[in-house]
N, C-alpha and C positions, 0 to 999 in steps of 0.2 A: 577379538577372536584370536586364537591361539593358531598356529602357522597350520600345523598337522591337528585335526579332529582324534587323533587318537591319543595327543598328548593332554589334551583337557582331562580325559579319564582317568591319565596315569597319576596326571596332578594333584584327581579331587581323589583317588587311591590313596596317594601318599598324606594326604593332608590328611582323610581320616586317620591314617598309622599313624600321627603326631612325626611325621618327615619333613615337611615341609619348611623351610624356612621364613621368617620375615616378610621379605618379597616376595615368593612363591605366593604365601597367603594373599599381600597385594594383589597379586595378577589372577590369580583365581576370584577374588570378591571382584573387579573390575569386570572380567567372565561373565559372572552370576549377574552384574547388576546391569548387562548389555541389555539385557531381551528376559521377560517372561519364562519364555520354553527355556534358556538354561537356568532360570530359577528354581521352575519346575522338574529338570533333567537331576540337579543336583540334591532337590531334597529327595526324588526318587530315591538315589544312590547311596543316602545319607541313610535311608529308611532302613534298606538292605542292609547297612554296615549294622547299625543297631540289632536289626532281628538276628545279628549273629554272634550274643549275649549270653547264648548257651539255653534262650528260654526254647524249651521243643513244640510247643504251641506257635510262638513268632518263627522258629526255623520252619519247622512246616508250611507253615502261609508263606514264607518265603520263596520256598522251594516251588511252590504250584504255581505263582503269579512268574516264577521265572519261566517255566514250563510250557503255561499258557504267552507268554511272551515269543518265546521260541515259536510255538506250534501256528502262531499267527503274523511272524515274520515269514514262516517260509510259503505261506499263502498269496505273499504279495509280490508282484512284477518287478525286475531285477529295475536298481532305478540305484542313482546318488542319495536319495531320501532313506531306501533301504540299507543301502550299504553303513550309511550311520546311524540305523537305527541297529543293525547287527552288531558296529560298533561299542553301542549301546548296551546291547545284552550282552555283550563280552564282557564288559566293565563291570557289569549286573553280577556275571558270574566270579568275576577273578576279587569284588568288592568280598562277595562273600565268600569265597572261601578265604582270603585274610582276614575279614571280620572273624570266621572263627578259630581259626588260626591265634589272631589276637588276644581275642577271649579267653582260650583256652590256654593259654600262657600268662595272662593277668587273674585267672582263674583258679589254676593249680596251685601247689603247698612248693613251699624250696625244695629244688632239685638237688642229687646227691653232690653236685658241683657247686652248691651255692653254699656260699660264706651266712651262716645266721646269727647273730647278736643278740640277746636277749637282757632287758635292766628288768632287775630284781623288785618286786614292791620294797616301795620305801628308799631304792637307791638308784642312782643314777649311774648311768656307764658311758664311760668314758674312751675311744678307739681311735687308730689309724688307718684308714683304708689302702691296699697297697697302691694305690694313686697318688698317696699323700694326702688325700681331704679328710679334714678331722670330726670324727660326730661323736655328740652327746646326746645319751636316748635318755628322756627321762621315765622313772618308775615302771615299773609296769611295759613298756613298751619294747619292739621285736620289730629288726629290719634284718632283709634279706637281699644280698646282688652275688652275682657270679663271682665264682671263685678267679684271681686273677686281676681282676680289676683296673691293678695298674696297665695291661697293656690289651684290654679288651673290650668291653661293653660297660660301658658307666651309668648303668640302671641298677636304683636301689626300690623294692616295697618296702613300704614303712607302717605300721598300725601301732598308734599310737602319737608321741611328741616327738621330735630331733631337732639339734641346732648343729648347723653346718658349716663348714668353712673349707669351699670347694679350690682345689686345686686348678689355675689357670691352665686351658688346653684346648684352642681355637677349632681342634682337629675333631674333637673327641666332646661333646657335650656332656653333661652329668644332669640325667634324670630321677626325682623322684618322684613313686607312684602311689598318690594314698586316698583313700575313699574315695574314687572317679574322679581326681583330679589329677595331671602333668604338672608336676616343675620342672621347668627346664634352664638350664643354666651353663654359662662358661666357667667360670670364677666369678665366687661370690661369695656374702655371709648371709644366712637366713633360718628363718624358721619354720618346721612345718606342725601342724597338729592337727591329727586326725584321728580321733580316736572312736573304736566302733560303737560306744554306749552315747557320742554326742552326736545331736543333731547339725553342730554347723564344723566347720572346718576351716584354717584359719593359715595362710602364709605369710609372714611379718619378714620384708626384706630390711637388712643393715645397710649392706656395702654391694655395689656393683648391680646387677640387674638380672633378672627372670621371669619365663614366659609363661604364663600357668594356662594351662587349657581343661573341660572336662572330658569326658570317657567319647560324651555325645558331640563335643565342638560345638556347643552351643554358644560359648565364650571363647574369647583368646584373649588374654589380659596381658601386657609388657607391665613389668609394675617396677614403678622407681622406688630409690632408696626412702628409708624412713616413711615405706607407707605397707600396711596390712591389707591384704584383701580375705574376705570371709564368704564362704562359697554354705548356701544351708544345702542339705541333701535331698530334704525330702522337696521341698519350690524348689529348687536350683537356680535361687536368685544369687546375686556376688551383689557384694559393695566390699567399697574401697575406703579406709580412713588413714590419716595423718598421726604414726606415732613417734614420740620423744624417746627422752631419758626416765623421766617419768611413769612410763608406760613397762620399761625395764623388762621388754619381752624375752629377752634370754636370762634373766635373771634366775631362775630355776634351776640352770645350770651349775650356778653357785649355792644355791639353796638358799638364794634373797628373796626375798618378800617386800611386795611395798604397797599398800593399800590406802589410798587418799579419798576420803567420805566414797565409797565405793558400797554397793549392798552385799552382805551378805555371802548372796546366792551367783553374785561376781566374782568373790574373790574363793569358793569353792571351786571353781576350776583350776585357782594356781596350787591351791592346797593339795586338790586332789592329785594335778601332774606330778605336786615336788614328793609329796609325800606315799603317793600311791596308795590313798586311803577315798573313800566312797562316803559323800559327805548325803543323809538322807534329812531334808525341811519336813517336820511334822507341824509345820502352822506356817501360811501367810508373813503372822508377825515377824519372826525369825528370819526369812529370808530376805526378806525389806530392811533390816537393821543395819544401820551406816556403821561404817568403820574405817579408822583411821592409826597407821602406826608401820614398824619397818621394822621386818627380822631379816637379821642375817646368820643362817647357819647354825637355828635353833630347833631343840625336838620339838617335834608337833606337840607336846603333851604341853609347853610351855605357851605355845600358840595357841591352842584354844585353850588356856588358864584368863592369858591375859584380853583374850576376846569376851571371852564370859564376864568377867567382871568388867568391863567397860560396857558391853553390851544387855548385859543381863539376861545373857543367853546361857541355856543350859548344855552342855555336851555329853549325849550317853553311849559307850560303846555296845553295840551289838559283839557277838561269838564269832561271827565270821568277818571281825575287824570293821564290819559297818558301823559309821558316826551318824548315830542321831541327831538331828540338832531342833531343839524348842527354844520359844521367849519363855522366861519365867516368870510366873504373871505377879 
């Protein structure tokens, strides 16, 4: 147990905001895993944080069960029991109003203060943050953090792909925020992808180390070097796997490709990050078809010449840049 009953609350506050540090989190699971009742006290709180999502159906229910909370604390005989069950509903109250608080700022468009980045379909861009940490967004993709950066808050949203190479600064962490997931980082090199049309979501670290959490904390992952963790959206299951050189996950960057007996419907996602083209499977067969071979820094049109004829697959473009793709029977 925690010395002061009021600091548990502040605790399990700050750890929803993704404040928390390393230990922090320690000493809060150690808390949680004392007794029952603060298992139960914490997913209370956890519940509140969530209903403050911006949904007005969960705000509402929120709002009454806090109410009724209130109106049956002040029924009961002044006691140590009460006095931390008031505790309680303070915590109840101050959770939500930074839940929506939070929400509401992970929610909104860039502010007239925020620095916005936009890569182009088809090309990648290339930047320096006034921090000094370098990103590369690929196609199609838009990150957004406050203007100033180098001496103020080092939070970026990302929709879409980036590769990173953050600027060392003990002081100052650098977070990025992309489809209900936290990175969080000192220095380091990594990747993120998260792009709104895919179901899953994917941080591939290089160098150094990062924390990744979701919106809900239902996970908290520290992930080492040369390993990927992939978070689906709609389950909210994570796993973690083991990548190489091989694997060449910033490779897009350079506009490399490397696809070793891979399907198809695999290496559509590199296609689509590097090239920012919408790859559509009109058959089974097609997407199942192995492939193997390694461009670098060649037009797409060359790309699917020499997939086709290896594969015997057909590529049709659609008007609005969409690639069809069939087996040719």
């Amino acid at each position: 147990m925690l010395p002061e009953e009021s600091d548990i609350y502040l605790l399990i506050t700050r750890h929803l905001a993704f404040q928390t540090s390393a230990a922090e989190d320690e000493r809060l699971y150690s808390w949680i895993a004392e007794s029952p009742e603060n298992e139960r006290l914490f997913q209370q709180l956890r519940q509140v944080w969530l209903s403050g999502r911006g949904n007005a159906e969960e705000e509402a229910r929120a709002a009454g069960a806090l109410t009724r909370l209130r109106t049956r604390l002040e029924s009961e005989p002044p006691s140590r029991t009460r006095l931390k069950r008031w505790l309680a509903a303070a915590a109840v109250a101050s959770i939500a109003t930074a839940a929506a608080s939070f929400f509401l700022v992970t929610r909104r468009g860039p502010s007239v203060q925020d620095v916005q980045r936009i890569a182009d379909a088809g090309h990648s861009l290339s930047f320096t943050m006034d921090d000094g940490t370098f990103v590369c967004l690929a196609p199609g993709s838009r990150i957004s953090y406050p203007a100033g950066s180098g001496k103020g808050e080092r939070r970026v949203v990302l929709r879409g792909q980036a590769y990173f190479e953050v600027t060392t600064n003990p002081h100052r962490p650098f977070a990025v925020e992309s489809g209900g997931i936290r990175t969080e980082v000192l220095g380091t090199v990594f990747t993120v992808s998260a792009f709104d049309n895919q179901a899953k979501l994917s941080v591939a670290l290089l160098k150094g180390s990062v924390r990744v959490t979701d919106s809900a904390r239902l996970f908290n992952c520290l992930l080492e070097p040369n390993k990927e963790l992939q978070y689906d959206k709609r389950t909210r299951e994570t796993s973690i796997r083991a990548i190489d050189a091989g694997d060449n996950v910033e490779g897009w960057t350079r506009r490399e490709l490397h696809f070793d007996n891979i399907t198809l419907a695999g290496a559509a996602s590199q296609l689509q990050a590097v090239y920012g083209v919408k790859l559509v499977f009109q058959d089974a067969d097609a997407s199942d078809c192995r492939i193997w071979g390694s461009f670098k820094n060649k037009p797409l049109d060359d790309i699917l010449s020499t997939i086709s004829l290896a594969g015997h697959i057909k590529f049709t473009q659609g008007p609005d840049g969409t690639v069809f793709v069939s087996k040719i029977k």
